[in-house]
N, C-alpha and C positions, 0 to 999 in steps of 0.2 A: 519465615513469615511471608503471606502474600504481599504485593506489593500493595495491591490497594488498598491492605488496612494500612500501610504506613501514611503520615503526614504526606501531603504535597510539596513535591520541590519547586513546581511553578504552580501558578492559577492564572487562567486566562479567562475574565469576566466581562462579557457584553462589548467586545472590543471592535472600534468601528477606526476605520484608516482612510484617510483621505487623501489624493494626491488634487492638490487645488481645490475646484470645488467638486471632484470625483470620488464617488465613496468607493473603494474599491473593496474591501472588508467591512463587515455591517454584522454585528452579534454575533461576533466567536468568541465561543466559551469551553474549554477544555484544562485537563489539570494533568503533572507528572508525579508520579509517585517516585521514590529512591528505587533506581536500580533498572529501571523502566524505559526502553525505545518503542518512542511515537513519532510516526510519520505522518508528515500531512503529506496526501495524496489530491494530486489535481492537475486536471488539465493547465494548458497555458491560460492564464489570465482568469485563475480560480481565485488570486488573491493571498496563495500558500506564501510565496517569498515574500510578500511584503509585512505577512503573520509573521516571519521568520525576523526579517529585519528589525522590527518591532519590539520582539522579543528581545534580541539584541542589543536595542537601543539606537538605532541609526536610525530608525523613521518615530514621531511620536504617533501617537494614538488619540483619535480626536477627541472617543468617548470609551469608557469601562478603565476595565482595573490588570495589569499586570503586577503580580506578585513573584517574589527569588524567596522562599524558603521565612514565605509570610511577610515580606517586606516588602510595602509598594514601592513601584519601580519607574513613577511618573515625573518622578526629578529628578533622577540617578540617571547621570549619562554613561555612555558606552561602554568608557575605559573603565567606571567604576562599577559597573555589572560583575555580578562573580560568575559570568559564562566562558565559555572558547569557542571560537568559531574557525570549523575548517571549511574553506572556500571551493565555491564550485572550483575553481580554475590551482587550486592546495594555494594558493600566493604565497611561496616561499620565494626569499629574496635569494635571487639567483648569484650575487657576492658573496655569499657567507657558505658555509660548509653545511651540512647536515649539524655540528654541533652548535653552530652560529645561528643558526634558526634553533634552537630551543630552547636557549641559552637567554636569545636575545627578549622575552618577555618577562619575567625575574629580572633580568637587571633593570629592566623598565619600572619594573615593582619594586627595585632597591631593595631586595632579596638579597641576603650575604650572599658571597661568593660559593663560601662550601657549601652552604645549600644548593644553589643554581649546581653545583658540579653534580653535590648528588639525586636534585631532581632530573639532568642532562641524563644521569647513569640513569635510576629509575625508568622515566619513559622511552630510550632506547632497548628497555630491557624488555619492554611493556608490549613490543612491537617490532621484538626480535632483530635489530638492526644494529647491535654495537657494533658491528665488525666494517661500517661504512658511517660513524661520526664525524668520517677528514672528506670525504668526499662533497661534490656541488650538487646541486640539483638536478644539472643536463647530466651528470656519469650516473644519473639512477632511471630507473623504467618508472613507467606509470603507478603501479601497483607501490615500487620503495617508495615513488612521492608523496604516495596517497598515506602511505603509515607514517611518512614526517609529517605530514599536516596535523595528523591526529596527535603523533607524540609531542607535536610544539604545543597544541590546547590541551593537551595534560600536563605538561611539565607547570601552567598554570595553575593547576589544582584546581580548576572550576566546579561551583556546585550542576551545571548543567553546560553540557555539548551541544552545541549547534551544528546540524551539517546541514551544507547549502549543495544538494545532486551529487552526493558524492562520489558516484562511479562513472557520471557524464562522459565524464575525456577516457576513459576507457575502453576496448575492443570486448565485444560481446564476448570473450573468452575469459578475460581477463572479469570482465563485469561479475560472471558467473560466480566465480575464483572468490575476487575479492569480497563478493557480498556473502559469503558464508564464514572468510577469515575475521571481514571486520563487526559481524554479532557475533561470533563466537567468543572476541577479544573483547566488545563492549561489556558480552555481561560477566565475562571472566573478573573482567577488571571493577563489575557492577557501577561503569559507569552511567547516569542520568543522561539521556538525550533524545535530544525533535533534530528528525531530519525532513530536508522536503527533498519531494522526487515525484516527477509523473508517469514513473515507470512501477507498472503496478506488479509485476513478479516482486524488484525490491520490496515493493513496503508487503505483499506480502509473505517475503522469505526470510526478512529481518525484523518485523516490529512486533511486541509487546502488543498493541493497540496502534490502531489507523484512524486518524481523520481525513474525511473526506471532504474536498472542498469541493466548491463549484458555482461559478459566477459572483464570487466574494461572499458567501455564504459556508456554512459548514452542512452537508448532508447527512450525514450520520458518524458517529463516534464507536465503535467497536474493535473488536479483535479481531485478526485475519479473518478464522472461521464464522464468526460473526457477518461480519459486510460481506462474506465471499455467498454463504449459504442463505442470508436473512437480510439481505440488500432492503434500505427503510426504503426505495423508490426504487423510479424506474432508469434516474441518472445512474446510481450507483452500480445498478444490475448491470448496465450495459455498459459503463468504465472498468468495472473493475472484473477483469473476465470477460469470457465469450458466455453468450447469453441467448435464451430461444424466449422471445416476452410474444404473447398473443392475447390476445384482445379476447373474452367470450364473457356471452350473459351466465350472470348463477342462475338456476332455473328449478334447481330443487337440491334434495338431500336421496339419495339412494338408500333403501331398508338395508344396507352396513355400515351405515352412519356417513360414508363418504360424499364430500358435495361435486354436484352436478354443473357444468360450465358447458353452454353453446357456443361454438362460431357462428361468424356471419357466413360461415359457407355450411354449416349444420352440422359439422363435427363436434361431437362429446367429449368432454375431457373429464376425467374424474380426480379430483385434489383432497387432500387432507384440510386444507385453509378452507376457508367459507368467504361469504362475502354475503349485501344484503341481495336478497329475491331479487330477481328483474335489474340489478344493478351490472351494467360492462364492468368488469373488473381486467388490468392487465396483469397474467399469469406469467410467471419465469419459471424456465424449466431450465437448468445445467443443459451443456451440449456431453457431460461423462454420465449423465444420471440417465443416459435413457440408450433403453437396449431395444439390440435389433436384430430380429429373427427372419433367417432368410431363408425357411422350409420355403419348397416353390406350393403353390395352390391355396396359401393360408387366407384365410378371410376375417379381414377383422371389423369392429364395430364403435369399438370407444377405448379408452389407453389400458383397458382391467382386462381385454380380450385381446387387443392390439389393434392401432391403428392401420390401415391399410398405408401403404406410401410406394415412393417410384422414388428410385435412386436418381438424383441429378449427376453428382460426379463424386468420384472417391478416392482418395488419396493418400498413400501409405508415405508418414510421418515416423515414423523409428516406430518410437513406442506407442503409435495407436494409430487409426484409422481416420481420416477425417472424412465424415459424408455429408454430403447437403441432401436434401431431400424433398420432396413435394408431399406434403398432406394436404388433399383437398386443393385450397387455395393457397395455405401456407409454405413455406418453407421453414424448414430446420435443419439447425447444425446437431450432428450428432460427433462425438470423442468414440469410438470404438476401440478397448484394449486391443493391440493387434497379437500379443501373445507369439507361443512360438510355428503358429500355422495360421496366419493372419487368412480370414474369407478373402475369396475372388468377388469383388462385387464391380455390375457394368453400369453404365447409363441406361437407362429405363428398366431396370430390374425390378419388377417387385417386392415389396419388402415387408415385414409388420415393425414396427416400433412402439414400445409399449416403456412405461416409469411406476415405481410406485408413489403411491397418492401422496406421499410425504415430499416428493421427490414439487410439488408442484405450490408455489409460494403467490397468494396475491401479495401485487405491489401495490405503494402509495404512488400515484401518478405524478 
């Protein structure tokens, strides 16, 4: 079953957060389905952690409604939350063993003994690590501590996981590593979880669905492909991704149905989206969705023949080419696959650059 026909494990309604007399959060509203990773994504000081907190129960909420599996969550403090929370920084207590931290929230619960052993057994299992339950926290690497954190907020049995930057303290190697092991495990284990992180490869190589914040507000709500291809503005376009957005008037419709978009330096651009007559609209164009043809002598006119451009500089990245380039007055990034005979391309080279019309999205400003 999809996730979204099932019931809601949270609901987050009209939720406004204040620190003093500072709103930092101001109408977020989103919901989780069973079995479903959402991230909130956002820059610093979008408001994501203190959503997160909130959720939690460590900050209240001045206005709206959080709900745990239909049950408001407006007077239920912290510890009585049925969440787990693993911490930016994992907070395992550096005294206790690997089996002392998992151990140690069940006995807080006054959970029998054989239980606590065999939930200790269960989420060591959960996260491949029995064979280092006597060890501390300093005899493990980044990566072991990060799957004790996890396996201490399961051994709780929470209806919803909380992660707070999970892969933070991690080496871009490791970061890579870890964020495929731990969605792979989350939905294995079909656990429910919001993580936050303003690293946007994470939320979009692990989540279900992404919320975006931005200035304590939520921008849009979708799934990777969603926000990545169909950005609702022009924040998101240029947060999440590399992005080419240009400014041009619509100016008409083309007898193939495709619309017609001016610069202010006179370049044509031809899109699938529309926009009203005579209205600026700002266009995004992907820097992988547009190709580039470097016959020498080619003359182009508008993006259906090919633009004309001039190479600024070009830069061989493993798997693809990065070029900046001059159109008119513009610039653009372009993603070039580099394949296995990657182009020789110079500064000032000629070039045509050409997308198709789908390829070209108005944004909401």
């Amino acid at each position: 079953m999809n996730a979204r026909t099932l019931p809601p494990v949270l609901e987050v309604q009209g939720v406004d957060i204040r620190y003093g007399g500072n709103l930092v959060v101001s109408g977020a509203s989103f919901d989780v389905r069973e079995g479903e990773f959402v991230t909130l994504l956002g820059p610093s000081g979008s408001g994501k952690t203190s959503l997160l907190r909130t959720i939690a129960g460590f900050m209240p909420a001045s206005a709206g409604r959080i709900s745990l599996r239909g049950e408001p969550m407006e007077n239920v403090p912290a510890y009585q939350r049925d969440v787990g929370l693993v911490f930016q920084n994992y907070g395992l207590f550096p005294h206790m063993t690997v089996e002392g931290n998992l151990s140690f929230g069940p006995r807080m619960m006054k959970v029998p003994a054989a239980e606590i052993e065999a939930r200790v057994a269960e989420a060591l299992a959960q996260v491949r690590l029995e064979r280092l339950r006597a060890r501390y926290p300093h005899e493990l690497s980044g990566g072991q501590q990060q799957r004790v954190a996890i396996a201490r907020a399961l051994a709780m049995r929470p209806s919803l996981l909380l992660l707070d930057e999970p892969m933070s303290n991690l080496d871009a190697r490791l970061r890579s590593e870890m964020r495929v092991e731990l969605a792979a495990l989350l939905k294995r284990l079909g656990v429910t979880a919001v993580a936050v992180t303003h690293n946007q490869e994470e939320a979009l190589g692990m989540s279900d669905r992404i919320v975006v914040m931005a200035e304590g507000g939520i921008r849009q709500v979708g799934t990777p492909s969603d926000i990545y291809l169909h950005p609702a503005d022009s924040f998101v376009a240029n947060f999440v991704g590399d992005a080419n957005v240009v400014d041009a008037e619509h100016v008409g419709v083309a007898a193939d149905g495709e619309a017609l978009f001016r610069t202010s330096s006179g370049i044509v651009i031809r899109g699938g989206a529309s926009a009203a007559h005579g209205k600026v609209a700002s266009l995004l164009i992907r820097p992988e969705l547009i190709e580039v043809d470097v016959s020498s002598g080619a003359v182009g006119s508008d993006s259906k023949t090919g633009l004309a451009a001039e190479v600024v500089s070009a830069a061989y990245m493993g798997s693809f080419i990065e070029i900046r380039a001059k159109v008119g007055s513009h610039r653009l990034l372009v993603k070039l696959p580099a394949g296995p005979n990657p182009p020789l391309l110079e500064a000032g080279q000629p070039v045509l650059m050409r997308w198709a019309p789908e390829a070209v999205k108005v944004l909401r400003t």
